[in-house]
N, CA, C and O atoms as a Maestro MAE file, in Angstrom:
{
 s_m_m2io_version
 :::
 2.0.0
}

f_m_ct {
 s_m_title
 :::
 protein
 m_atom[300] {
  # First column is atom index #
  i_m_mmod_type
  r_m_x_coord
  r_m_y_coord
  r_m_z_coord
  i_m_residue_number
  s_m_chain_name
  s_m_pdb_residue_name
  s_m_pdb_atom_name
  i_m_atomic_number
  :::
  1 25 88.666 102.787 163.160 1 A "UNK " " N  " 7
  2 3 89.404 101.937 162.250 1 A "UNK " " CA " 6
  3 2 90.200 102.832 161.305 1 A "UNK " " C  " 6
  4 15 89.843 103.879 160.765 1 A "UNK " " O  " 8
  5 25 91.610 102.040 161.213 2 A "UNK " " N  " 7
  6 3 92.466 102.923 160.474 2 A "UNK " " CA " 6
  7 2 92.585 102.500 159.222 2 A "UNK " " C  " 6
  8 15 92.789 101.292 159.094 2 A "UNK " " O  " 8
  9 25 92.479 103.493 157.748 3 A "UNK " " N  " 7
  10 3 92.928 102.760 156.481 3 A "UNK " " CA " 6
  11 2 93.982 103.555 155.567 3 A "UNK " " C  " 6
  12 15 94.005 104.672 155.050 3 A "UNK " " O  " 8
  13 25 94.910 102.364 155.617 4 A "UNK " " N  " 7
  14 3 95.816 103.217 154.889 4 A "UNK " " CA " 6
  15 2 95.674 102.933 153.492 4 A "UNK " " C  " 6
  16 15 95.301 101.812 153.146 4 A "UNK " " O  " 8
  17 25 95.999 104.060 152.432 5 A "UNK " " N  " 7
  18 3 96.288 103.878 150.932 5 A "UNK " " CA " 6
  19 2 96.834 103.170 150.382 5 A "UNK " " C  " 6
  20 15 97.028 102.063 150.885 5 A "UNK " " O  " 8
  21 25 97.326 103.475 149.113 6 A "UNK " " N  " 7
  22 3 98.445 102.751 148.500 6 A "UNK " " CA " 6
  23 2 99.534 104.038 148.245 6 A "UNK " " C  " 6
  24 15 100.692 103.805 147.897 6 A "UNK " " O  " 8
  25 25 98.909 105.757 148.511 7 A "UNK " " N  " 7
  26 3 99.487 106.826 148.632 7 A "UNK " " CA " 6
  27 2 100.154 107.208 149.794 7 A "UNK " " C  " 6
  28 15 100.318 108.403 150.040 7 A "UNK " " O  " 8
  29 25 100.747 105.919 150.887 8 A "UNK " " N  " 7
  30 3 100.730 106.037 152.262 8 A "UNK " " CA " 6
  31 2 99.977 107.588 152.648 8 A "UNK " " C  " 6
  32 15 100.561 108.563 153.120 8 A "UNK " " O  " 8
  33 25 98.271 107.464 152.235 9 A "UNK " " N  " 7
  34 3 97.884 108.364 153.052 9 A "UNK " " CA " 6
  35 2 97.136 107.214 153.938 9 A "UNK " " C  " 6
  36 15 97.030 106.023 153.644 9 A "UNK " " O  " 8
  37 25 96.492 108.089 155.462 10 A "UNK " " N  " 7
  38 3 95.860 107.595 156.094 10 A "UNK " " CA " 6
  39 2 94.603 107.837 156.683 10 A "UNK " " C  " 6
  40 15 94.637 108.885 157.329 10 A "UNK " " O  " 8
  41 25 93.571 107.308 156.710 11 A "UNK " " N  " 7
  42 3 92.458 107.722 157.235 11 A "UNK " " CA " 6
  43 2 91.602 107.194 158.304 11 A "UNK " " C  " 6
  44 15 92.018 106.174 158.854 11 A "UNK " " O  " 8
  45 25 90.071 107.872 158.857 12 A "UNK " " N  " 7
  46 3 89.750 106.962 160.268 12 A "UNK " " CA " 6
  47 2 88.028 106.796 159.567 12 A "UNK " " C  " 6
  48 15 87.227 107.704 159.347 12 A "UNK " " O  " 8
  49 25 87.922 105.848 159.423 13 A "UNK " " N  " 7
  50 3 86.401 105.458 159.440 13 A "UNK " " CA " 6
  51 2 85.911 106.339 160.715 13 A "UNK " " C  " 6
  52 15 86.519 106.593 161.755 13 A "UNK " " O  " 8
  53 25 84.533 106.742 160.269 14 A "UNK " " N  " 7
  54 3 83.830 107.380 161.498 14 A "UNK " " CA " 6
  55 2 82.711 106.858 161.698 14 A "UNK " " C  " 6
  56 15 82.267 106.958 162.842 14 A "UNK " " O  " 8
  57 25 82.023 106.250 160.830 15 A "UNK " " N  " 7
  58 3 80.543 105.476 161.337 15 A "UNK " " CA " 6
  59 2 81.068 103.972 159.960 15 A "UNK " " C  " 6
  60 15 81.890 103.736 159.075 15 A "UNK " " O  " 8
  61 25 79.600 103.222 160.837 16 A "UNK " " N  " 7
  62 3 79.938 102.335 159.434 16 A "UNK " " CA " 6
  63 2 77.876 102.282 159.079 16 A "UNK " " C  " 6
  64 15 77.097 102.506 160.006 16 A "UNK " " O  " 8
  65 25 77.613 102.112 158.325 17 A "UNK " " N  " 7
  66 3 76.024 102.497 158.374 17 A "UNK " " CA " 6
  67 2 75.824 101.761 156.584 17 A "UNK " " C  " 6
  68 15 76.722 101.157 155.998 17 A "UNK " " O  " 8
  69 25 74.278 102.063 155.966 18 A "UNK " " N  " 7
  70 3 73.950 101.373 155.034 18 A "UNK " " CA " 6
  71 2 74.118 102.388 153.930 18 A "UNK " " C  " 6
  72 15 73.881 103.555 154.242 18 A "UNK " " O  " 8
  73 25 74.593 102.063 152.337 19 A "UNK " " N  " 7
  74 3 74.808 102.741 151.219 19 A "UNK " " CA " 6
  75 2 73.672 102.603 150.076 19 A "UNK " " C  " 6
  76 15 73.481 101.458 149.667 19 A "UNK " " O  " 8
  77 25 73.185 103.256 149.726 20 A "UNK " " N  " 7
  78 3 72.104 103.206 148.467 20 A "UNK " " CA " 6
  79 2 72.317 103.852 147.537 20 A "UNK " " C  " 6
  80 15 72.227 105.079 147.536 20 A "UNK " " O  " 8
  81 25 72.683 103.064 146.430 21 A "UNK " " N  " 7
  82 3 72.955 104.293 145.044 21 A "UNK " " CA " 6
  83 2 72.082 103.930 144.054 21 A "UNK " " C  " 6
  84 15 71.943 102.837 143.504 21 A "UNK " " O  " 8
  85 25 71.414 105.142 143.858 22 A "UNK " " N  " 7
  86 3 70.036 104.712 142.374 22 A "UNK " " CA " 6
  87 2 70.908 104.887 141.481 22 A "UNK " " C  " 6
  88 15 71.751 105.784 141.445 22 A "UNK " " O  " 8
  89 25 70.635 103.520 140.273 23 A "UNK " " N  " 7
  90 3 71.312 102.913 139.363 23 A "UNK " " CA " 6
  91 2 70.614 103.536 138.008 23 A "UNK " " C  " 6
  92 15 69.426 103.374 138.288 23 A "UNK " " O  " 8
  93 25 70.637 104.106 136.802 24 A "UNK " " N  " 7
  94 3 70.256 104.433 135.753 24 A "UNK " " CA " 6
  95 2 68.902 103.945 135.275 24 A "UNK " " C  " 6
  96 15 67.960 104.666 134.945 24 A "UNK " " O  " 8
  97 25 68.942 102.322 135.286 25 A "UNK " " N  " 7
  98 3 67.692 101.720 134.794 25 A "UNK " " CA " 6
  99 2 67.681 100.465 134.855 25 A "UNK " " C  " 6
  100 15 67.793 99.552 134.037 25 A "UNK " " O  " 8
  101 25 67.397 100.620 136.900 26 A "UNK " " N  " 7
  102 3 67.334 99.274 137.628 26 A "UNK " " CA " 6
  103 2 67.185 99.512 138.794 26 A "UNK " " C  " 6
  104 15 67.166 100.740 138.873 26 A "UNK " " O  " 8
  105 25 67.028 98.948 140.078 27 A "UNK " " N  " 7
  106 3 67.006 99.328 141.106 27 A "UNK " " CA " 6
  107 2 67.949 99.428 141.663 27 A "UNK " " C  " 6
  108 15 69.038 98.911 141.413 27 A "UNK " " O  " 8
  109 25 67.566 100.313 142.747 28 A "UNK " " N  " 7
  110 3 68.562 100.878 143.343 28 A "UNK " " CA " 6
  111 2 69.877 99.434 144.103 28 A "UNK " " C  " 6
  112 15 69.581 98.281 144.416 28 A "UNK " " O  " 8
  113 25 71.115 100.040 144.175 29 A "UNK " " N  " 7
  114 3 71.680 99.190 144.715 29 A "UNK " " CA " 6
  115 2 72.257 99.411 146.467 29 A "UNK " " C  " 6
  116 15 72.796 100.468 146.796 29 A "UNK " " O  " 8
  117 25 72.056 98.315 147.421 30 A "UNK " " N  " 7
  118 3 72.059 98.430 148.533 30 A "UNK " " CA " 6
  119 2 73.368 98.095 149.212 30 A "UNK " " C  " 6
  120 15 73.304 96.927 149.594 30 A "UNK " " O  " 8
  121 25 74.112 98.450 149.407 31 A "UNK " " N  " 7
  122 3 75.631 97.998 150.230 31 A "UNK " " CA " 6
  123 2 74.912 98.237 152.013 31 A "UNK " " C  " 6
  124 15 74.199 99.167 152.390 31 A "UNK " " O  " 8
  125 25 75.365 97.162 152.748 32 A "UNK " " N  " 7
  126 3 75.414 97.103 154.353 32 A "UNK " " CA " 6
  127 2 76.995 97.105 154.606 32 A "UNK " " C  " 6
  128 15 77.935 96.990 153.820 32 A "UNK " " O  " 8
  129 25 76.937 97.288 156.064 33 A "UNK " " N  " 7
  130 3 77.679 97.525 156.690 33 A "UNK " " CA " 6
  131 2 79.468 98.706 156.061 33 A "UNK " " C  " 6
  132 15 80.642 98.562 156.405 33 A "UNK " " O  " 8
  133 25 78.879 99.645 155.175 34 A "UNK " " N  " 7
  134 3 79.524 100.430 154.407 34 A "UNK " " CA " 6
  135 2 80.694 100.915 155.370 34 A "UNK " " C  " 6
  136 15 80.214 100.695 156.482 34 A "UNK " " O  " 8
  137 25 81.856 101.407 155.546 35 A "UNK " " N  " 7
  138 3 82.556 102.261 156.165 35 A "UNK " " CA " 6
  139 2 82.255 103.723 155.944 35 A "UNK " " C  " 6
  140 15 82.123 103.824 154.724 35 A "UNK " " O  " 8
  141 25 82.031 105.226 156.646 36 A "UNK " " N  " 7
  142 3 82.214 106.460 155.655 36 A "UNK " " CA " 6
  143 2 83.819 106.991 156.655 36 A "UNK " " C  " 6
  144 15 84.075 107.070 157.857 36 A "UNK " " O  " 8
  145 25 84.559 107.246 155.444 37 A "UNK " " N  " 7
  146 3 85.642 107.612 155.604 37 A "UNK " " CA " 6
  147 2 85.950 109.541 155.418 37 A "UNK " " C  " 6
  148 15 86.589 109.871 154.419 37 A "UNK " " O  " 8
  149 25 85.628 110.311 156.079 38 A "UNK " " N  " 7
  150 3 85.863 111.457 155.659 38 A "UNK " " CA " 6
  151 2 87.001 111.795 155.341 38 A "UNK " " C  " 6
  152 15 87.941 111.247 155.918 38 A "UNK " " O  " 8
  153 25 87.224 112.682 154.445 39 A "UNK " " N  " 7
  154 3 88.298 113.208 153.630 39 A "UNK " " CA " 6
  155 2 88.520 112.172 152.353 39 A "UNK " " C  " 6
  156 15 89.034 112.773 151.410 39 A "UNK " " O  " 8
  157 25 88.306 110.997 152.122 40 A "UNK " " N  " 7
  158 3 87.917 110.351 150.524 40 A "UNK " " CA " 6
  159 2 87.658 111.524 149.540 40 A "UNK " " C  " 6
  160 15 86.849 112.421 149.775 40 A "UNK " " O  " 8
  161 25 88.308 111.452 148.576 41 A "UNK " " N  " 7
  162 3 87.360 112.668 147.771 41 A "UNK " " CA " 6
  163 2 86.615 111.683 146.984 41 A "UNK " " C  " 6
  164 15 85.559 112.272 146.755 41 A "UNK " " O  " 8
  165 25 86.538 110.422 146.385 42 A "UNK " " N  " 7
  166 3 86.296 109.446 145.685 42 A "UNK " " CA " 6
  167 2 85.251 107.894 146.691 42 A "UNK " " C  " 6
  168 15 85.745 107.354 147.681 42 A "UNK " " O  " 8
  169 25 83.966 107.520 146.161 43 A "UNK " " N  " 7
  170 3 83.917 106.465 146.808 43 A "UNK " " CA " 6
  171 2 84.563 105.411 146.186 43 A "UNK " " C  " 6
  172 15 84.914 105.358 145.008 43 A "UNK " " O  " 8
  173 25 84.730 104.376 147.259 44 A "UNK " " N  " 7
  174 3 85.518 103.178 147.234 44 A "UNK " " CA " 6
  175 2 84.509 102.176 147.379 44 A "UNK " " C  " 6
  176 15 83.867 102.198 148.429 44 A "UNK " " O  " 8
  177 25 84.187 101.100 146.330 45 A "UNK " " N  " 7
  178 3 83.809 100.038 146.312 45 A "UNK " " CA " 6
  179 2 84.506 99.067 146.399 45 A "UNK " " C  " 6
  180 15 85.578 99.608 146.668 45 A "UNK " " O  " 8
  181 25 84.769 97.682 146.365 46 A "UNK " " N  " 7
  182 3 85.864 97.033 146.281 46 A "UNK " " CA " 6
  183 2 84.889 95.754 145.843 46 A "UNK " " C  " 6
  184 15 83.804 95.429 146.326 46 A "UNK " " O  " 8
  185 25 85.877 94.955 144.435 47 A "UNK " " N  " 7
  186 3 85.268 94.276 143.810 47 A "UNK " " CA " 6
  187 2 84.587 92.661 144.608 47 A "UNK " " C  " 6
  188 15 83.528 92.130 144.272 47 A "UNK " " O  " 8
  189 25 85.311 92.271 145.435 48 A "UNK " " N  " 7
  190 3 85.053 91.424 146.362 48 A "UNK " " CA " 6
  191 2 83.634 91.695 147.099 48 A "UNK " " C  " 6
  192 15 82.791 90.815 147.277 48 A "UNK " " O  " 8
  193 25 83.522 92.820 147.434 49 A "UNK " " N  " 7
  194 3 82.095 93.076 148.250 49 A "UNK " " CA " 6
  195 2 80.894 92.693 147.282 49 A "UNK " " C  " 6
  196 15 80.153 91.727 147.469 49 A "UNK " " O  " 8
  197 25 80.787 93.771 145.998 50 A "UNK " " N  " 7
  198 3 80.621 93.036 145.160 50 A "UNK " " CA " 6
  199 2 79.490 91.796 144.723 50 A "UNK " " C  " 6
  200 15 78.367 91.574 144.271 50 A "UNK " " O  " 8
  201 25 80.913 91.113 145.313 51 A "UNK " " N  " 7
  202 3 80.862 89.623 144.310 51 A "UNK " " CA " 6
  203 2 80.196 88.770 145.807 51 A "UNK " " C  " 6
  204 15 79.524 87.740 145.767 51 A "UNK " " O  " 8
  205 25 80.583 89.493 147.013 52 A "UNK " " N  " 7
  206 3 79.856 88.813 148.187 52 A "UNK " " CA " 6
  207 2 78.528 88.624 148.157 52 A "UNK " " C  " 6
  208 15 77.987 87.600 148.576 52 A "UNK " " O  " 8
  209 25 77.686 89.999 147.457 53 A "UNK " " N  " 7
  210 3 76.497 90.581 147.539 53 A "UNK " " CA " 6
  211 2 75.827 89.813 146.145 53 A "UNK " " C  " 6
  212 15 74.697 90.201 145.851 53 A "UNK " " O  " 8
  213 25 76.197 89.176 145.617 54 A "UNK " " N  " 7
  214 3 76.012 88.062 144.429 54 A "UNK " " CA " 6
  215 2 75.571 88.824 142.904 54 A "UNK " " C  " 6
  216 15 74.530 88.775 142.249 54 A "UNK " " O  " 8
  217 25 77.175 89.697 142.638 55 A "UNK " " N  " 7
  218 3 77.473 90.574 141.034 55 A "UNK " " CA " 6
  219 2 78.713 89.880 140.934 55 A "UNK " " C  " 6
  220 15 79.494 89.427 141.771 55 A "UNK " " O  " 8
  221 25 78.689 89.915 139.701 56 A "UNK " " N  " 7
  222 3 80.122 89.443 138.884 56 A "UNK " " CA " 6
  223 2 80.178 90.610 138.658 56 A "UNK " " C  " 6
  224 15 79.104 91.184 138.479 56 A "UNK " " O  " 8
  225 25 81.379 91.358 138.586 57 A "UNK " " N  " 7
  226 3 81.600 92.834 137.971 57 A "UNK " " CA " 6
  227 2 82.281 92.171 136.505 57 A "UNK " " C  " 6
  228 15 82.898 91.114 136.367 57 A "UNK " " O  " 8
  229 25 82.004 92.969 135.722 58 A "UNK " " N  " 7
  230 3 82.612 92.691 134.333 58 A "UNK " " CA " 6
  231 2 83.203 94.195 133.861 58 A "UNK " " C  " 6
  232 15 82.284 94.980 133.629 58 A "UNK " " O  " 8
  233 25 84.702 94.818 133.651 59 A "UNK " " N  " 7
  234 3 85.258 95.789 132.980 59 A "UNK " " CA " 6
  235 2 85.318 95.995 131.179 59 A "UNK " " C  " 6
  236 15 86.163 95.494 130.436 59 A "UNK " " O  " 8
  237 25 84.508 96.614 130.898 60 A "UNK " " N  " 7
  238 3 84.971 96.618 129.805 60 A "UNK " " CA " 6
  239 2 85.402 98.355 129.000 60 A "UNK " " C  " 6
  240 15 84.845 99.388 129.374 60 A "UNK " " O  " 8
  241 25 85.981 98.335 128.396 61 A "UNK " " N  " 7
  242 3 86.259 99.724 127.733 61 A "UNK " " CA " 6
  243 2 86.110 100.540 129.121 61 A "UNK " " C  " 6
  244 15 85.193 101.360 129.082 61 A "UNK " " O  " 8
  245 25 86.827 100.483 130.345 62 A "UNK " " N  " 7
  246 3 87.359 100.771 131.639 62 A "UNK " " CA " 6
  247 2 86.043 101.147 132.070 62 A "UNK " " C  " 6
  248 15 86.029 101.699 133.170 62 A "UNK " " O  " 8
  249 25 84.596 100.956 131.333 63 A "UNK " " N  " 7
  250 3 83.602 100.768 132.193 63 A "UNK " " CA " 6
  251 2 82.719 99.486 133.021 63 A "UNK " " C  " 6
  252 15 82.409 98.413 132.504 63 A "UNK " " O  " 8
  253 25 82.411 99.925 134.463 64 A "UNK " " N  " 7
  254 3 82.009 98.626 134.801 64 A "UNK " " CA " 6
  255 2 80.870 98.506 134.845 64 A "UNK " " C  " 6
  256 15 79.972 99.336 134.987 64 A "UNK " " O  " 8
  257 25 80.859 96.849 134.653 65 A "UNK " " N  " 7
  258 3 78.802 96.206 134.443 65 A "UNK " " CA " 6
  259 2 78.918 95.101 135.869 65 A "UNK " " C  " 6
  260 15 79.852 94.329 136.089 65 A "UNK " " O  " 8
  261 25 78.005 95.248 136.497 66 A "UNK " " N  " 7
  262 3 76.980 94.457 137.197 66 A "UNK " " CA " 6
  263 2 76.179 93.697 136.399 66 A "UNK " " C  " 6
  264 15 75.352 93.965 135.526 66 A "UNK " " O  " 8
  265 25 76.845 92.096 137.168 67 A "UNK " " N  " 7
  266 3 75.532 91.283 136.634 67 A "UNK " " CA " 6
  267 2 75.400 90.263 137.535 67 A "UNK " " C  " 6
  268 15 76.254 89.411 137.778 67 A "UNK " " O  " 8
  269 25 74.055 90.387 138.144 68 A "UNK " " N  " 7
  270 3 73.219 89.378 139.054 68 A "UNK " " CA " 6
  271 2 73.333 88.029 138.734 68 A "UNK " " C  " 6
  272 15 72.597 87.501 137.901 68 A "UNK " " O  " 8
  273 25 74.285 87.383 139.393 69 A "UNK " " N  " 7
  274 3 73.997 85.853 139.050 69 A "UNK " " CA " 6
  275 2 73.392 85.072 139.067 69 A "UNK " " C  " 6
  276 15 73.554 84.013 138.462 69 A "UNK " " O  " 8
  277 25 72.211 85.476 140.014 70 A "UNK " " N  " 7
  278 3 71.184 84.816 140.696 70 A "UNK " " CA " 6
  279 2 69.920 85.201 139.291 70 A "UNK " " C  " 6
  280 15 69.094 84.375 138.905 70 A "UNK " " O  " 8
  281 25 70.073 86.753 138.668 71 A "UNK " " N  " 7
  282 3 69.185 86.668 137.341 71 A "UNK " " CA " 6
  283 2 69.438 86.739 136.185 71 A "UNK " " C  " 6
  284 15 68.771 86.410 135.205 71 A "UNK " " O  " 8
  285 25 70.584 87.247 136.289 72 A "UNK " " N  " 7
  286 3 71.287 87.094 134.808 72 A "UNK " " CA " 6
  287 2 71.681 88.278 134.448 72 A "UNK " " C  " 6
  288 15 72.585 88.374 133.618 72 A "UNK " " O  " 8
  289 25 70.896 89.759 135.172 73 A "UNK " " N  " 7
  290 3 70.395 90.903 134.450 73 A "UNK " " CA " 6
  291 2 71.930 91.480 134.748 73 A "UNK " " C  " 6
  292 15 72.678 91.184 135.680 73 A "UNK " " O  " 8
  293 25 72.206 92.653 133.345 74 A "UNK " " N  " 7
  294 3 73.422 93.077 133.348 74 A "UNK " " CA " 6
  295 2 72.957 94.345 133.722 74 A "UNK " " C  " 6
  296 15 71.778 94.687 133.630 74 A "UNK " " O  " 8
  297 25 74.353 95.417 134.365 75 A "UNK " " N  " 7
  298 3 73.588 96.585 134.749 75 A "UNK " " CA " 6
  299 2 74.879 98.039 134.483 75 A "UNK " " C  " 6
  300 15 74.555 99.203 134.721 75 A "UNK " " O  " 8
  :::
 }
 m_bond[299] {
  # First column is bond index #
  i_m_from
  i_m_to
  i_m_order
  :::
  1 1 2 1
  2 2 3 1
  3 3 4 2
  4 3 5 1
  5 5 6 1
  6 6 7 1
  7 7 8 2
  8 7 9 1
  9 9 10 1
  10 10 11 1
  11 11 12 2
  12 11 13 1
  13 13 14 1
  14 14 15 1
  15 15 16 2
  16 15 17 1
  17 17 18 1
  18 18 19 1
  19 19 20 2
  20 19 21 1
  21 21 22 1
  22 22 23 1
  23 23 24 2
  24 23 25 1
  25 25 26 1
  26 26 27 1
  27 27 28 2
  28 27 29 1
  29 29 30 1
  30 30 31 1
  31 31 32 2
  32 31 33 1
  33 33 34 1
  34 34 35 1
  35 35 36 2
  36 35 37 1
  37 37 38 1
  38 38 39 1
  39 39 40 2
  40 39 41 1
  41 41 42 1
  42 42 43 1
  43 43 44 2
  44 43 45 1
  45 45 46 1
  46 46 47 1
  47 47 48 2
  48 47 49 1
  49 49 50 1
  50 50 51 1
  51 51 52 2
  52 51 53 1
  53 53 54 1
  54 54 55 1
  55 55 56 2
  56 55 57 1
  57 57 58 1
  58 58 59 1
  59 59 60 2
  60 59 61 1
  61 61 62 1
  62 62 63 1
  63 63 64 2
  64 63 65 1
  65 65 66 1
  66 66 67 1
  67 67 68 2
  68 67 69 1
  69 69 70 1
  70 70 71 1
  71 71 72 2
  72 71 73 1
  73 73 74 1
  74 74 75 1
  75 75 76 2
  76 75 77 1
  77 77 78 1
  78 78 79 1
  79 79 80 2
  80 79 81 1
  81 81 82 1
  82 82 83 1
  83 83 84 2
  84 83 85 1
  85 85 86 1
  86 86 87 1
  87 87 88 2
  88 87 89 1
  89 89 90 1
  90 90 91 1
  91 91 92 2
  92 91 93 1
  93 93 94 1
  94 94 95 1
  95 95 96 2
  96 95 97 1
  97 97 98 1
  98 98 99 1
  99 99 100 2
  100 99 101 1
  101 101 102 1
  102 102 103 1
  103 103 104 2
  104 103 105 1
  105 105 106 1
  106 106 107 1
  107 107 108 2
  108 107 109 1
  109 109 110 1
  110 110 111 1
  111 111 112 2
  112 111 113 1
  113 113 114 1
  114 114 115 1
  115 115 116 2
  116 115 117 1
  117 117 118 1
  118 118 119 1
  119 119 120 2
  120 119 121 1
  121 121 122 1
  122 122 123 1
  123 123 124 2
  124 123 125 1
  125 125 126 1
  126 126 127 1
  127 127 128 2
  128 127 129 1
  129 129 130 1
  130 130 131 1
  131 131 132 2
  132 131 133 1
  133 133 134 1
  134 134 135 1
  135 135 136 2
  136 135 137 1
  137 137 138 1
  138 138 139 1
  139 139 140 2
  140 139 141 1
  141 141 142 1
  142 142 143 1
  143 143 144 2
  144 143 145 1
  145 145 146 1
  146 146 147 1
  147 147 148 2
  148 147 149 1
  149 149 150 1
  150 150 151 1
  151 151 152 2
  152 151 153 1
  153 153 154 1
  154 154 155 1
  155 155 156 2
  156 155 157 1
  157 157 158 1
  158 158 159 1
  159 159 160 2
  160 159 161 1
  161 161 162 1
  162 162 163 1
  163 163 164 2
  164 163 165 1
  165 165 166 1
  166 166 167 1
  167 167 168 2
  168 167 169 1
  169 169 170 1
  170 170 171 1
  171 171 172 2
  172 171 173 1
  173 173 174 1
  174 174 175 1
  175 175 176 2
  176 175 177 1
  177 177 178 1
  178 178 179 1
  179 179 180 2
  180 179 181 1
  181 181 182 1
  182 182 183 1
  183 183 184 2
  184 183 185 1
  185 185 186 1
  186 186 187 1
  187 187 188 2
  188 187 189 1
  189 189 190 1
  190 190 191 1
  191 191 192 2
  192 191 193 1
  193 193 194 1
  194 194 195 1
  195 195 196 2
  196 195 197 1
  197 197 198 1
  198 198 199 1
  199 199 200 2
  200 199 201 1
  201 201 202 1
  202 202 203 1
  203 203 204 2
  204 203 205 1
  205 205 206 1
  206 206 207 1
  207 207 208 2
  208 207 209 1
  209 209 210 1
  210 210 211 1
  211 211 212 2
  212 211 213 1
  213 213 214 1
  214 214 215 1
  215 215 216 2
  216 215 217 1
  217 217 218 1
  218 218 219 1
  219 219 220 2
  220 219 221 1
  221 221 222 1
  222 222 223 1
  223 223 224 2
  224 223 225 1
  225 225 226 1
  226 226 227 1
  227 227 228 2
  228 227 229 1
  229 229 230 1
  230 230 231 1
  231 231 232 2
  232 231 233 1
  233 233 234 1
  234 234 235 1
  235 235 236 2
  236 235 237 1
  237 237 238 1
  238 238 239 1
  239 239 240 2
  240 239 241 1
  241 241 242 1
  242 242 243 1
  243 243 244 2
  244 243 245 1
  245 245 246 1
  246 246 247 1
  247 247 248 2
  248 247 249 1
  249 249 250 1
  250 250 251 1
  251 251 252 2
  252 251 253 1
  253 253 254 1
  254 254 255 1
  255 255 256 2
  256 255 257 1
  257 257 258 1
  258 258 259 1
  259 259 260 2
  260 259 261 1
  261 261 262 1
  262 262 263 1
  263 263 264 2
  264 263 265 1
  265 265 266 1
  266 266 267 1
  267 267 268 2
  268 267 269 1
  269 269 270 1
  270 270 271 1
  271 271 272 2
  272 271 273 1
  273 273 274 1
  274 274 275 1
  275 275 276 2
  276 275 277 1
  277 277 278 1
  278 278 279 1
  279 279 280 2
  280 279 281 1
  281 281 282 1
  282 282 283 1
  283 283 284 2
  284 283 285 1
  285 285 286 1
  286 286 287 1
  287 287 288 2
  288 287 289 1
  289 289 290 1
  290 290 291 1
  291 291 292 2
  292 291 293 1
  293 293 294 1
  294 294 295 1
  295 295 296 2
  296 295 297 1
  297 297 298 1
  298 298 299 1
  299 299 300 2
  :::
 }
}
């Protein structure tokens, strides 16, 4: 799979597999079916996935919060 930028650069997904990132002071968070794109220097989340996985993202002071809708908890 091909993805292009918004830098018309271009890249090739090489696996697509599961993501786990331990969160500060909460559990860890689980993304499926992740893409890994080599050569990214940056990961890419995208706010929609997200919001699939049941978080409202909230920006504030250009930092972002997770919050479980299903508990309320902000993160």
């Amino acid at each position: 799979m091909h993805i292009n930028m918004g830098d018309d650069g271009s890249y090739s997904a090489t696996n697509i597999g599961t993501f786990t990132s331990q969160r500060e002071s909460s559990s860890p968070l689980r993304l499926e079916d992740v893409m890994y794109v080599p050569g990214l220097k940056k990961s890419l989340v995208f706010v929609v996935v997200l919001e699939n996985y049941g978080y409202d993202v909230i920006f504030r002071e250009i930092k972002p919060f997770l919050r479980n809708i299903t508990m309320g908890q902000v993160k």
